[in-house]
C-alpha positions as YAML, in Angstrom:
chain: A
units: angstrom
residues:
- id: 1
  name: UNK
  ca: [-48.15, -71.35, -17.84]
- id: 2
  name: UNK
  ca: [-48.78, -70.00, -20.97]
- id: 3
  name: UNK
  ca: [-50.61, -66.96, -19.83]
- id: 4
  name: UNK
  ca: [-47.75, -66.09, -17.24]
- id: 5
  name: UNK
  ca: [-45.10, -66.35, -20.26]
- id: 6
  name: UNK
  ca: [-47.60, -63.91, -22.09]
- id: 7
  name: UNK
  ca: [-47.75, -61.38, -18.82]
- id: 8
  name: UNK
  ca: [-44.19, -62.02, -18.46]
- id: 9
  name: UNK
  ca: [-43.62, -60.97, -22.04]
- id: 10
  name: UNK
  ca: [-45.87, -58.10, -22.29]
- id: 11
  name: UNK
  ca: [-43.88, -56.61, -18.95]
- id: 12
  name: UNK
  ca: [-40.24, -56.88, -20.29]
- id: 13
  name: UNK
  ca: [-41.89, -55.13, -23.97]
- id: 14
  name: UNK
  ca: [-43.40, -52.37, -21.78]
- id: 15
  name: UNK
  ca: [-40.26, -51.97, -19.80]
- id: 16
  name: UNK
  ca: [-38.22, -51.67, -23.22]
- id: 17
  name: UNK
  ca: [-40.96, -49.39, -25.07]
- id: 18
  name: UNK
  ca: [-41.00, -46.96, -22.38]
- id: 19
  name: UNK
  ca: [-37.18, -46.92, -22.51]
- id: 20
  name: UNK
  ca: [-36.70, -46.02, -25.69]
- id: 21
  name: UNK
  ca: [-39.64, -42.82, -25.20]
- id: 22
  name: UNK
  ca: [-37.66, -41.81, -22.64]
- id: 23
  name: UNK
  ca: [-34.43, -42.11, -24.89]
- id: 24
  name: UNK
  ca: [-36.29, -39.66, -26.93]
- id: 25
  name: UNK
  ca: [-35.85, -36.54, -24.44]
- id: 26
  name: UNK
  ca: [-32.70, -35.15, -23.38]
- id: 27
  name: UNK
  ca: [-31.43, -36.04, -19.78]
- id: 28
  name: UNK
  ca: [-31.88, -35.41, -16.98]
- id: 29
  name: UNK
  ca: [-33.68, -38.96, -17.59]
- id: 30
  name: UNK
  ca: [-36.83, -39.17, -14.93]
- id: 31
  name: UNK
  ca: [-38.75, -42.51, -14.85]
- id: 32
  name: UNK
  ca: [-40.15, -43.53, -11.32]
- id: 33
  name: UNK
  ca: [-38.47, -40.81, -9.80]
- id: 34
  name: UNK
  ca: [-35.29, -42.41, -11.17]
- id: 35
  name: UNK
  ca: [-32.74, -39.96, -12.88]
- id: 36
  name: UNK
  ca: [-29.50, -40.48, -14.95]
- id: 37
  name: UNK
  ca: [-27.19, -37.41, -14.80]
- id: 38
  name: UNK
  ca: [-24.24, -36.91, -17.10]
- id: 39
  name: UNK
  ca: [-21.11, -35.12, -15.38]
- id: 40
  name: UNK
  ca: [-18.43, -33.80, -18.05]
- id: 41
  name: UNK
  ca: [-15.16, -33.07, -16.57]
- id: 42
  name: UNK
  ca: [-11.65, -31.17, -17.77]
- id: 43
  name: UNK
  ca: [-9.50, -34.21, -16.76]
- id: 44
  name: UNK
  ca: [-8.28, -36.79, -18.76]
- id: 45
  name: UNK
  ca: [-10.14, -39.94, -17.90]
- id: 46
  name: UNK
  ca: [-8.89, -41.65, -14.18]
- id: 47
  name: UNK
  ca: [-6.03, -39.21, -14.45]
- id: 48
  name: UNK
  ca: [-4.60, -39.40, -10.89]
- id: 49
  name: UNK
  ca: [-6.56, -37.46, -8.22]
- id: 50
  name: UNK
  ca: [-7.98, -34.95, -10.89]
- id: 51
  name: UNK
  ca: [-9.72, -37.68, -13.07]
- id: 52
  name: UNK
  ca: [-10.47, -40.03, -10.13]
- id: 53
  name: UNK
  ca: [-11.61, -37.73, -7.56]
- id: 54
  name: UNK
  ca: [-14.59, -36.57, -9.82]
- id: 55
  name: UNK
  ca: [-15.60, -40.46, -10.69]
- id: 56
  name: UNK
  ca: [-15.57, -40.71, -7.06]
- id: 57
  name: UNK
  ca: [-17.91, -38.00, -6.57]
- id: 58
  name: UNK
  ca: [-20.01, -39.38, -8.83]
- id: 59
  name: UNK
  ca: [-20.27, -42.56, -7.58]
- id: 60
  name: UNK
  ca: [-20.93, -41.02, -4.13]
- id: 61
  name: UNK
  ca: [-23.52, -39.27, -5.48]
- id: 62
  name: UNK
  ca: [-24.99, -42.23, -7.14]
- id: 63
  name: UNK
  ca: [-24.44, -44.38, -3.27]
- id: 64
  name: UNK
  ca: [-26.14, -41.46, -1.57]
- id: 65
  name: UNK
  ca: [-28.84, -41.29, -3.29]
- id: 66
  name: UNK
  ca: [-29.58, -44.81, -3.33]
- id: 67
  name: UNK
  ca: [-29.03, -45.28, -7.02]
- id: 68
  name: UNK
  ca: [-31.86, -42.51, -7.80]
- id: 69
  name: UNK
  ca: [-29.53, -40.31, -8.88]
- id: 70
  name: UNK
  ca: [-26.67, -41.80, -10.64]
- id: 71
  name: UNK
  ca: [-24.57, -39.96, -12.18]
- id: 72
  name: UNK
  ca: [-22.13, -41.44, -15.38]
- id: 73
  name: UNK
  ca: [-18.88, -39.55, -15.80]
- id: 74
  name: UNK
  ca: [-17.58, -38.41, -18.81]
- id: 75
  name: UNK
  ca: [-13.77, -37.32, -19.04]
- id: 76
  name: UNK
  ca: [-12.52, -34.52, -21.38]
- id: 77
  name: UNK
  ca: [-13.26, -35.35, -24.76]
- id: 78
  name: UNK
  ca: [-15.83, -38.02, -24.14]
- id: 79
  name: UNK
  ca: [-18.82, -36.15, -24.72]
- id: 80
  name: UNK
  ca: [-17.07, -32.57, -24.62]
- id: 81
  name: UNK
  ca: [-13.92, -31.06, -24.86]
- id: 82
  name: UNK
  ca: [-12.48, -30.14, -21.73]
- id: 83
  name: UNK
  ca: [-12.95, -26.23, -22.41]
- id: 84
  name: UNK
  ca: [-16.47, -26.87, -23.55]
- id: 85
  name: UNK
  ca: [-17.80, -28.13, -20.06]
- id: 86
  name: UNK
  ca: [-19.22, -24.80, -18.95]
- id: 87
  name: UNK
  ca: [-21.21, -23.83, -21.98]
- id: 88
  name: UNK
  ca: [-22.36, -27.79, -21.70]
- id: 89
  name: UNK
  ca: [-24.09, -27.61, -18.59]
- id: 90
  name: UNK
  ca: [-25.15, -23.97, -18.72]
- id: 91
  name: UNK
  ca: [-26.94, -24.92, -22.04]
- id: 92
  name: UNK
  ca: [-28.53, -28.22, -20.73]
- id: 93
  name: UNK
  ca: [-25.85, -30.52, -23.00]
- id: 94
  name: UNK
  ca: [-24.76, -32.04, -20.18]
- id: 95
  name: UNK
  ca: [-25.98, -31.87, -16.72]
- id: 96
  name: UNK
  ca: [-23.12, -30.97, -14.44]
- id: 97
  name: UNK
  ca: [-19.18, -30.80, -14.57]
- id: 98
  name: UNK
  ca: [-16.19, -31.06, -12.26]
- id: 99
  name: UNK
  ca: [-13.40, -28.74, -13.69]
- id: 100
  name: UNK
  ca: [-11.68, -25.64, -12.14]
- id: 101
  name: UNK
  ca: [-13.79, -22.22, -12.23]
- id: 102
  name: UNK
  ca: [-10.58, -20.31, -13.33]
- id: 103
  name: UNK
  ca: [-10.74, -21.73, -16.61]
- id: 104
  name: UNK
  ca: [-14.06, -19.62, -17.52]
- id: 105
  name: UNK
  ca: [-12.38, -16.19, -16.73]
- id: 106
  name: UNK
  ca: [-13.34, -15.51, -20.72]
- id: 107
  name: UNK
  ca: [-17.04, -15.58, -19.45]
- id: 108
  name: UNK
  ca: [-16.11, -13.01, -15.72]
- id: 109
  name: UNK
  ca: [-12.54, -12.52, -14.58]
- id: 110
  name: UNK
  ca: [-14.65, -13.29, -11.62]
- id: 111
  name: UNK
  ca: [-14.38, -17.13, -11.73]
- id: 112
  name: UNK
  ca: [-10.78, -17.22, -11.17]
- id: 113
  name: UNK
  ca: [-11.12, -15.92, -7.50]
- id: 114
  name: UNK
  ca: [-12.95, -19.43, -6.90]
- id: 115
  name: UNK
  ca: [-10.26, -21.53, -8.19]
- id: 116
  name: UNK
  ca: [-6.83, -19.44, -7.16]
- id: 117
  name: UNK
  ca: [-5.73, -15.95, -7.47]
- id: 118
  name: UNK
  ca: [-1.71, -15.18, -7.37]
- id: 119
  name: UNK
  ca: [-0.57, -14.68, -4.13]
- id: 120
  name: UNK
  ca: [-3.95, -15.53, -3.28]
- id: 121
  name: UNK
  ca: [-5.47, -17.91, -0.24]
- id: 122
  name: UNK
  ca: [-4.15, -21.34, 0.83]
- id: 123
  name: UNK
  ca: [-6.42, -24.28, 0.97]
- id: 124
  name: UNK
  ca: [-7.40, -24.25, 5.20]
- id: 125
  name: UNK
  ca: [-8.16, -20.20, 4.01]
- id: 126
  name: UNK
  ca: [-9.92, -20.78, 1.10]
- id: 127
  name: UNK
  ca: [-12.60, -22.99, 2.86]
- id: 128
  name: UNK
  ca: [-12.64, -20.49, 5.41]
- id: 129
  name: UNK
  ca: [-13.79, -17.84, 2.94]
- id: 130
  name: UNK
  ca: [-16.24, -20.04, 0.92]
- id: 131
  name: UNK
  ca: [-17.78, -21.30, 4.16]
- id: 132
  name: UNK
  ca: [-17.84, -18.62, 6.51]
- id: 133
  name: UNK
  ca: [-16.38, -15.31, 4.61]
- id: 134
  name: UNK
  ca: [-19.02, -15.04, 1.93]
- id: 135
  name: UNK
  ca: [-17.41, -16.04, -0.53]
- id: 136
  name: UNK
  ca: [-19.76, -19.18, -1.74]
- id: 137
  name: UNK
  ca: [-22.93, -16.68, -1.44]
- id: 138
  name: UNK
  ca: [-20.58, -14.69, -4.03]
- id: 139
  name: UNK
  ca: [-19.46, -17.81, -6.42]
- id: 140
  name: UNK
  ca: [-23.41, -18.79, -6.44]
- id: 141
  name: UNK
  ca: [-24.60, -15.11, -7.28]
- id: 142
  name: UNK
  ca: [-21.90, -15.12, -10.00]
- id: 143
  name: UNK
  ca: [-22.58, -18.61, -11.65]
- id: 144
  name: UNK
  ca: [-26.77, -17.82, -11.67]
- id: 145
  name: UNK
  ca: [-26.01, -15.56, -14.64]
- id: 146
  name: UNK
  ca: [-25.08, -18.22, -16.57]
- id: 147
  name: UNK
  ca: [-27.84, -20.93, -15.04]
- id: 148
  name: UNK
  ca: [-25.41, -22.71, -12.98]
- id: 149
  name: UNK
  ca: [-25.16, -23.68, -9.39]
- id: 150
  name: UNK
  ca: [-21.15, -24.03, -7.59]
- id: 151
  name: UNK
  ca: [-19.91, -26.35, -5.30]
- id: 152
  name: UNK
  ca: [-16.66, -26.29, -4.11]
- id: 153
  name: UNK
  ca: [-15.56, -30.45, -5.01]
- id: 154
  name: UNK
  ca: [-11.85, -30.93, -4.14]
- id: 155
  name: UNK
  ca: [-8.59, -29.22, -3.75]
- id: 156
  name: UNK
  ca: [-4.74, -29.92, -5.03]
- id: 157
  name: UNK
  ca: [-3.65, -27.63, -2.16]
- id: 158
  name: UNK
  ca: [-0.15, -25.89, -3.03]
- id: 159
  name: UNK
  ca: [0.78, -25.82, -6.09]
- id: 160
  name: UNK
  ca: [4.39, -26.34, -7.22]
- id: 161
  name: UNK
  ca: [6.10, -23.19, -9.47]
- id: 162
  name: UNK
  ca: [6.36, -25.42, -12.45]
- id: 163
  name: UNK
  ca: [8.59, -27.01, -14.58]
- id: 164
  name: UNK
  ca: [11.44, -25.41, -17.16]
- id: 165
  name: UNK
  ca: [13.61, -26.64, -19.67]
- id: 166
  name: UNK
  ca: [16.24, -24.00, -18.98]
- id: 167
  name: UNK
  ca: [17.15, -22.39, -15.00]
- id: 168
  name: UNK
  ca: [15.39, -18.95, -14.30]
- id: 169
  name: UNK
  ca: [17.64, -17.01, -12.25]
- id: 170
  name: UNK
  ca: [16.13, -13.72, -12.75]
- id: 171
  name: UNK
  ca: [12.70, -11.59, -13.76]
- id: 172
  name: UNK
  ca: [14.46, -10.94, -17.47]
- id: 173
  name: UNK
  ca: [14.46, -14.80, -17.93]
- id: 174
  name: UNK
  ca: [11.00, -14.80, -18.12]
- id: 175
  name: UNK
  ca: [10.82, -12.25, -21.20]
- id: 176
  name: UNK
  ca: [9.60, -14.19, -24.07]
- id: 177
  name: UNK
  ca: [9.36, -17.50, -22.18]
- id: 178
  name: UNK
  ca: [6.73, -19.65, -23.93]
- id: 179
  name: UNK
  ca: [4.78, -21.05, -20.59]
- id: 180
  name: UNK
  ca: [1.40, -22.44, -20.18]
- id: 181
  name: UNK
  ca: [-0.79, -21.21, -17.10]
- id: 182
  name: UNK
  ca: [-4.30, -20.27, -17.29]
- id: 183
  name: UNK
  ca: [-5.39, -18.24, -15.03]
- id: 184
  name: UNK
  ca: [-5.01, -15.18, -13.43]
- id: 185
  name: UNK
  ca: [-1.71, -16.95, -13.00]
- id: 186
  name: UNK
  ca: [-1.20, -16.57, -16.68]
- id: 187
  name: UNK
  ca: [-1.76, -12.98, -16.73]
- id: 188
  name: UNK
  ca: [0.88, -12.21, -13.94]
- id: 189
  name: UNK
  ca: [3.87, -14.29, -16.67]
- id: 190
  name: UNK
  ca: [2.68, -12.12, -19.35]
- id: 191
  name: UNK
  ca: [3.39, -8.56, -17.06]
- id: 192
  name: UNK
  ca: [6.54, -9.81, -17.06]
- id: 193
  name: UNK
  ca: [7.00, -10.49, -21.01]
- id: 194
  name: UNK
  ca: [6.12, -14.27, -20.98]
- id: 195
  name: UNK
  ca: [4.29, -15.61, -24.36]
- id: 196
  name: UNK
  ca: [1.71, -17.27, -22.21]
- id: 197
  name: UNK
  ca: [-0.75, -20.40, -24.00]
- id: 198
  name: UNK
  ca: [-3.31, -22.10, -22.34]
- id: 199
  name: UNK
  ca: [-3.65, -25.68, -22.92]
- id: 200
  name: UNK
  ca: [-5.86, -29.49, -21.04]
- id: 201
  name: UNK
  ca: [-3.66, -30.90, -19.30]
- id: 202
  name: UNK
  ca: [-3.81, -34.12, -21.80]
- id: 203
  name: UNK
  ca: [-1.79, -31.66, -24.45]
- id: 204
  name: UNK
  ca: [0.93, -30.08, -22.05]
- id: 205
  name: UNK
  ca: [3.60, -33.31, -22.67]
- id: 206
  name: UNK
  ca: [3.38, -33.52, -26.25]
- id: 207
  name: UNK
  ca: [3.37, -29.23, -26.25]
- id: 208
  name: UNK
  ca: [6.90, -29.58, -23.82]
- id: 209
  name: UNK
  ca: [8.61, -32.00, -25.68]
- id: 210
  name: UNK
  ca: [8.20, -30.62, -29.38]
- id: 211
  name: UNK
  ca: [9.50, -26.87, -27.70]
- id: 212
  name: UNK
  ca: [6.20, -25.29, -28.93]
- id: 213
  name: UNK
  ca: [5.99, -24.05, -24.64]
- id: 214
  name: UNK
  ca: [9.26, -24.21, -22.96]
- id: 215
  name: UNK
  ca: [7.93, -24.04, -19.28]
- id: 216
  name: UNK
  ca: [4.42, -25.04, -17.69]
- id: 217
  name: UNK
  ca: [2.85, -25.70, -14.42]
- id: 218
  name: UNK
  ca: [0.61, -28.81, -13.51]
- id: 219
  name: UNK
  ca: [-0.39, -29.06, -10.01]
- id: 220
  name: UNK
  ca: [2.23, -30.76, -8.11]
- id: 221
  name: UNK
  ca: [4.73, -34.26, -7.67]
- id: 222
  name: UNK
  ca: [1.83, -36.57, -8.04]
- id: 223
  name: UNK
  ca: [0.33, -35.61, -11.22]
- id: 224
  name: UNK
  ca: [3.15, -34.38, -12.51]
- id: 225
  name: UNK
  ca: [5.08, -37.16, -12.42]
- id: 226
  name: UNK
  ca: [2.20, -39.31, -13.93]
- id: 227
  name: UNK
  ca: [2.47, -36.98, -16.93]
- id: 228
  name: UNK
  ca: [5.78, -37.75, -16.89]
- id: 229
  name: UNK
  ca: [7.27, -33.69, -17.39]
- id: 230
  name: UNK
  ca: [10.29, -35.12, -16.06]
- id: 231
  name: UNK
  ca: [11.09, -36.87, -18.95]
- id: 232
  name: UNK
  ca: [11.29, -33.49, -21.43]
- id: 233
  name: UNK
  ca: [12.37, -30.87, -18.52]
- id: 234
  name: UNK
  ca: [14.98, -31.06, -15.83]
- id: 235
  name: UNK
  ca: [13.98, -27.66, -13.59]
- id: 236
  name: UNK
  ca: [11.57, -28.29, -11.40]
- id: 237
  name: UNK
  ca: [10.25, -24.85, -9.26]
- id: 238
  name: UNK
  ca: [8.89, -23.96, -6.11]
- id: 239
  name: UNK
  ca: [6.29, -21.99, -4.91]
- id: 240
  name: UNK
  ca: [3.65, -21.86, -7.13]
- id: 241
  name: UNK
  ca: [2.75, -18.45, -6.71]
- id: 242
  name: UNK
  ca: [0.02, -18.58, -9.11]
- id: 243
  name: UNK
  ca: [-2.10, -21.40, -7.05]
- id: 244
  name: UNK
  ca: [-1.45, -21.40, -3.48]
- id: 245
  name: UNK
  ca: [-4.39, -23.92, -2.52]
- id: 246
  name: UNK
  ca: [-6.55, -24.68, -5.88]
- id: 247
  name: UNK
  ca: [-9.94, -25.36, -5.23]
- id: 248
  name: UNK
  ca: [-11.95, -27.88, -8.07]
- id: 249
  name: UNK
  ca: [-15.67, -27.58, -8.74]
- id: 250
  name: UNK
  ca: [-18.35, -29.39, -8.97]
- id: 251
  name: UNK
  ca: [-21.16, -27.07, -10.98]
- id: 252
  name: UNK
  ca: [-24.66, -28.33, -11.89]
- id: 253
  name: UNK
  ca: [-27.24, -26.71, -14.34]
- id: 254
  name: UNK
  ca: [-29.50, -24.75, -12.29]
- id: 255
  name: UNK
  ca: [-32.43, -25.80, -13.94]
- id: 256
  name: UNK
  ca: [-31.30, -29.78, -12.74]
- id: 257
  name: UNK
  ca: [-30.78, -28.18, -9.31]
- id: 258
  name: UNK
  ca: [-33.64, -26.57, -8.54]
- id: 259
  name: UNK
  ca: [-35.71, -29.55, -10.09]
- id: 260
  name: UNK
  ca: [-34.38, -31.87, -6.71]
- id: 261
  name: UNK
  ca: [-35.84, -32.01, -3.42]
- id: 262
  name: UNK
  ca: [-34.22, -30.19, -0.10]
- id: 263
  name: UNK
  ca: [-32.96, -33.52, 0.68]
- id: 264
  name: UNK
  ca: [-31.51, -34.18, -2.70]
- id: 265
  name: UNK
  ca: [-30.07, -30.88, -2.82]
- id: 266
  name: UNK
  ca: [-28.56, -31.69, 0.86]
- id: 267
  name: UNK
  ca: [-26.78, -35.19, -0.59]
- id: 268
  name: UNK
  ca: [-25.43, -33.66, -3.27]
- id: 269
  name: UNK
  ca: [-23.79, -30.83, -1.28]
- id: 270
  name: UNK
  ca: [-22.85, -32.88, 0.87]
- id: 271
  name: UNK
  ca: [-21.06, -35.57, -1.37]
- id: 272
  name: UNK
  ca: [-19.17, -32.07, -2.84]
- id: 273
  name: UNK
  ca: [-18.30, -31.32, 0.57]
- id: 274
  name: UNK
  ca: [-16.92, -35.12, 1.41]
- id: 275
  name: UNK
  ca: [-15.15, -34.64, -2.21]
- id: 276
  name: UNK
  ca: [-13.14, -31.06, -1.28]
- id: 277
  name: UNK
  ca: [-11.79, -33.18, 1.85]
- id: 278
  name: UNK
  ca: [-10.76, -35.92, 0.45]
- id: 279
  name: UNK
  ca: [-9.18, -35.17, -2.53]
- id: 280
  name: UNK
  ca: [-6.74, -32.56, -0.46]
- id: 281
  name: UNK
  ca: [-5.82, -35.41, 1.67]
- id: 282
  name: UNK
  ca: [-4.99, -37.65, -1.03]
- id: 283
  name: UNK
  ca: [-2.77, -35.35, -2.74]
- id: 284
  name: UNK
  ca: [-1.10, -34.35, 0.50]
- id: 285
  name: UNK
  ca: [-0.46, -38.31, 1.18]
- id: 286
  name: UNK
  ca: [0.97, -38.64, -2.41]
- id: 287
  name: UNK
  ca: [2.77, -35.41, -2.92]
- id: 288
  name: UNK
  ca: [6.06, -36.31, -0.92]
- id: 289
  name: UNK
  ca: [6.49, -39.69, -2.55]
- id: 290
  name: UNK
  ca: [5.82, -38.55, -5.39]
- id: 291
  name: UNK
  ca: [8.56, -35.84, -5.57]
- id: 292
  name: UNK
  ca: [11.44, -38.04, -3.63]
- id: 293
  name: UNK
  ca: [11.02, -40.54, -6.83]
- id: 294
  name: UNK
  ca: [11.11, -37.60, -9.32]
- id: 295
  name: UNK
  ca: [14.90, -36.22, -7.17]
- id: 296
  name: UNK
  ca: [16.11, -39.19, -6.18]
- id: 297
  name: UNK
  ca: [15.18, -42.06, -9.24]
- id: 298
  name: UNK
  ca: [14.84, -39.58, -12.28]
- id: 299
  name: UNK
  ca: [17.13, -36.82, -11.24]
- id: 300
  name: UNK
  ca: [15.32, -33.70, -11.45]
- id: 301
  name: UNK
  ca: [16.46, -30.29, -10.28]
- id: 302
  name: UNK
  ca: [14.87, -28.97, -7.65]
- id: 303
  name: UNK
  ca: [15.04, -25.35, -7.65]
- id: 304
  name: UNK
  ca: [13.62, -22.60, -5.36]
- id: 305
  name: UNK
  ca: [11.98, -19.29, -6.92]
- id: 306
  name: UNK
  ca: [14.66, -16.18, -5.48]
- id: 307
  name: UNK
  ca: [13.91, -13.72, -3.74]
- id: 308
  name: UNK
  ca: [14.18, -10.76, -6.51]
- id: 309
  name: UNK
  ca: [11.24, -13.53, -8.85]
- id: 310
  name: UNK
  ca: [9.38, -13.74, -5.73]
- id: 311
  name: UNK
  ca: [8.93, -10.03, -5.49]
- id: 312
  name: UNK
  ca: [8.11, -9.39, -9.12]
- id: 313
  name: UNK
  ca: [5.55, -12.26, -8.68]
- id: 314
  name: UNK
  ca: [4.08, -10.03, -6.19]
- id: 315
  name: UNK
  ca: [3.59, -6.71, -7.61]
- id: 316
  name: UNK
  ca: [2.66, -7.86, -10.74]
- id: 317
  name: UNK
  ca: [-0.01, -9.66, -8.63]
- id: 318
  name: UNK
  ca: [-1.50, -6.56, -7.31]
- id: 319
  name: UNK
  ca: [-1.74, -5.40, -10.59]
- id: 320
  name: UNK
  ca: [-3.29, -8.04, -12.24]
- id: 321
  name: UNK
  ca: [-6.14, -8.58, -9.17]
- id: 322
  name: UNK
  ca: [-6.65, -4.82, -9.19]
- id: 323
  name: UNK
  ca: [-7.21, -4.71, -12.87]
- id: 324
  name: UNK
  ca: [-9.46, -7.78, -13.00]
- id: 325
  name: UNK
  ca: [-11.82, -5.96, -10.09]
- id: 326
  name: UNK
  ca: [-12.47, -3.04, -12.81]
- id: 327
  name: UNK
  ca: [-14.19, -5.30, -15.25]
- id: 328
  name: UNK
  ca: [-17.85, -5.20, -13.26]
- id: 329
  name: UNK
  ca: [-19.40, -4.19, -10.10]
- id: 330
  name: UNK
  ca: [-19.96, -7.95, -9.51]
- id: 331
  name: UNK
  ca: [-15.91, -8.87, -9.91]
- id: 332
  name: UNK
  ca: [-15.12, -6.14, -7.59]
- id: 333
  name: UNK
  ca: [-17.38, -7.03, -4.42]
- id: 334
  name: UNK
  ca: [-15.54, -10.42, -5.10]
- id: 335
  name: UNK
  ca: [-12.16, -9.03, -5.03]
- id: 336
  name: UNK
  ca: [-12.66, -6.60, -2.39]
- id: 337
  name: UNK
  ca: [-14.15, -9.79, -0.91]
- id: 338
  name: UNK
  ca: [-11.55, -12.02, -0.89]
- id: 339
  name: UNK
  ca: [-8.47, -9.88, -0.34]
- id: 340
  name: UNK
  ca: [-10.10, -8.51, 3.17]
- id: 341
  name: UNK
  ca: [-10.52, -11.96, 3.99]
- id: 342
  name: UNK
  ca: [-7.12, -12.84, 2.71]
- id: 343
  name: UNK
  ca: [-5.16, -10.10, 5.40]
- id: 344
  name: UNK
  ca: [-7.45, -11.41, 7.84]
- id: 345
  name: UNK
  ca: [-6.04, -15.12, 7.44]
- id: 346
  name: UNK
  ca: [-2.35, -14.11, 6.98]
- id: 347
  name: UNK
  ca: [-2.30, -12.80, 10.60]
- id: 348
  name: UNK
  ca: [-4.05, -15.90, 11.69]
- id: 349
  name: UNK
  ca: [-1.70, -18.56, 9.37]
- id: 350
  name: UNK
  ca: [1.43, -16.77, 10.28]
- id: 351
  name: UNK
  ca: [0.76, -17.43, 14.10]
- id: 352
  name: UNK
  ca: [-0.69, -20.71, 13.92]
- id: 353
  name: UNK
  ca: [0.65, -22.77, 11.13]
- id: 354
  name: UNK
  ca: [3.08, -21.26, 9.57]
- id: 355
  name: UNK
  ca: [5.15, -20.46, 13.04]
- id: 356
  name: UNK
  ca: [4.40, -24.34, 14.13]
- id: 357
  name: UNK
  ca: [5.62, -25.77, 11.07]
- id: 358
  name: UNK
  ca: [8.58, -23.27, 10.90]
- id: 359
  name: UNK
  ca: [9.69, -24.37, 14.52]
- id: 360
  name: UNK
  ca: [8.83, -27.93, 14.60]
- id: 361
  name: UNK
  ca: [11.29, -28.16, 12.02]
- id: 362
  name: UNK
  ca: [13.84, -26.52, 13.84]
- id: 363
  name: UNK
  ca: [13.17, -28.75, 16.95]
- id: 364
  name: UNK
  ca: [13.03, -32.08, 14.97]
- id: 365
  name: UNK
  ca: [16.56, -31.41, 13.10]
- id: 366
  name: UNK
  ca: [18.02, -30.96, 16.71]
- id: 367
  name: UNK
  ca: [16.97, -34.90, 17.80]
...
């Protein structure tokens, strides 16, 4: 007995001694071909959707693999602030992240085609591009540069045009307007004379209700209404010209990636894959609840974009994409790209879903 409590002993004091060696390295933590990964996102912590898709792409991850990969989430500010994710895994801080490539376009104007571009693709078009048009060989050749490897990891589909504290009822309303869009987005407000900021979404409210913006966009009904915008502005806007179908990330230090096996690698992209699926189809169930409790319990103003905004949304869209395309050789294969792709799918969505959905409208008000 007394030599099995000794064995016993000396097994749970090995256990703990090699523990703590292996606390002395950085992670990726490998022990028995066991690895802890640590994903750092830009999304408040289980923040509807945003927050909860990427813990459930972790924990995917983690049920995929078996537990041999688990990866522990980190929200913004937990181990990184939101805007910090990029340089954390690129630098080895942290080993991957789930944010939105747009916010990086300080690093290549480039990343924002992989999030949303203005006037840009719609979410059945944008997987149609990163799948089959080319345009995830692109994202990968453009992340390498900065040791990181792209996954396309969710999607809040159409965006809503935001909300305002005052009515916009022309393009001259916009002059001076303080409103918060990153983005390429962000870029089109300031053509025409908006003071745009860029802000996490965890410091939008507070930003809304002192007056320091006086407009911002979100995503759409179901977050926004958990942020509670309604409570500090009235006007609520549609389209969102800025993010017709937003795709999310999920990016991984290249170093971490190319240290898995193929069949590792195949999980993981997979589990992203699973991730860009679901997500859209939980905002799409939540979405119209969402925004019949925001009109019809908290009284908000819907309002539609005109015509004449519309328009000047566009053209200064052109600009904008045109100008971002001059900044490298590597920006404008992207652009060129993505907006042959883009006239490609138009023709395709106008005859398919956008004619149904026009006329199955029609037919189902005349039951």
């Amino acid at each position: 007995m007394q030599r099995r409590k000794f064995l016993k002993g000396a097994g749970v004091a090995g256990v703990a001694a090699a523990g703590a060696a292996a606390g002395a390295f950085p992670t990726p933590a490998i022990s028995q071909d066991m690895r802890e990964l640590r994903m750092v996102t830009t999304w408040p912590k289980n923040f509807p959707g945003l927050g909860t898709g990427a813990q459930r792409l972790a924990d995917r991850i983690t049920a995929a693999t078996g537990g041999r990969i688990t990866v522990n989430l980190f929200a913004a500010g937990e181990l990184v602030p939101p805007f910090e994710s990029f340089d954390a895994v690129s630098e080895g801080t942290a080993d991957l992240f789930h944010g939105a490539s747009y916010y990086w376009q300080g690093k290549s104007k480039g990343f924002n085609f992989f999030t949303a571009v203005p006037m840009g693709l719609t979410y059945t078009e944008m997987n149609a591009w990163l799948y089959h048009g080319g345009g995830h060989d692109l994202w990968v050749e453009l992340a390498s540069d900065f040791n990181l490897m792209p996954f396309p990891a969710g999607s809040t589909g159409s965006q809503m045009g935001g909300w305002f504290r005052q009515e916009v009822n022309s393009v001259e309303d916009f002059n001076g307007l303080k409103f918060r869009m990153p983005g390429a987005g962000g870029e089109v407000l300031r053509q025409l004379g908006a003071a745009v900021v860029n802000l996490p979404g965890g410091e939008i409210f507070p930003a809304l209700q002192s007056g320091a913006i006086d407009a911002t966009e979100w995503v759409g009904p179901w977050n926004d209404l958990a942020f509670g915008f309604h409570r500090v502005a009235s006007y609520y806007y549609y389209p969102g010209f800025h993010e017709p179908g937003s795709t999310l990330e999920c990016t991984i230090n290249l170093d971490v990636w190319n240290s898995f096996s193929d069949s590792d690698k195949a999980l993981i992209a997979a589990c992203c894959a699973a991730e860009n699926d679901i997500m859209m189809a939980e905002f799409n169930a939540r979405n119209g609840d969402a925004l019949n409790t925001l009109v019809n319990e908290h009284g908000v103003n819907l309002r539609q974009f005109n015509q004449d905004i519309f328009d000047a949304f566009a053209v200064a869209s052109a600009d904008v994409l045109a100008d971002m395309a001059a900044e490298s050789g590597m920006v404008d294969r992207i652009y060129t790209s993505y907006t042959e792709f883009k006239q490609k799918a138009m023709d395709w969505t106008a005859l398919s879903d956008q004619s149904y959905a026009d006329m199955r409208r029609v037919a189902t008000e005349n039951l």
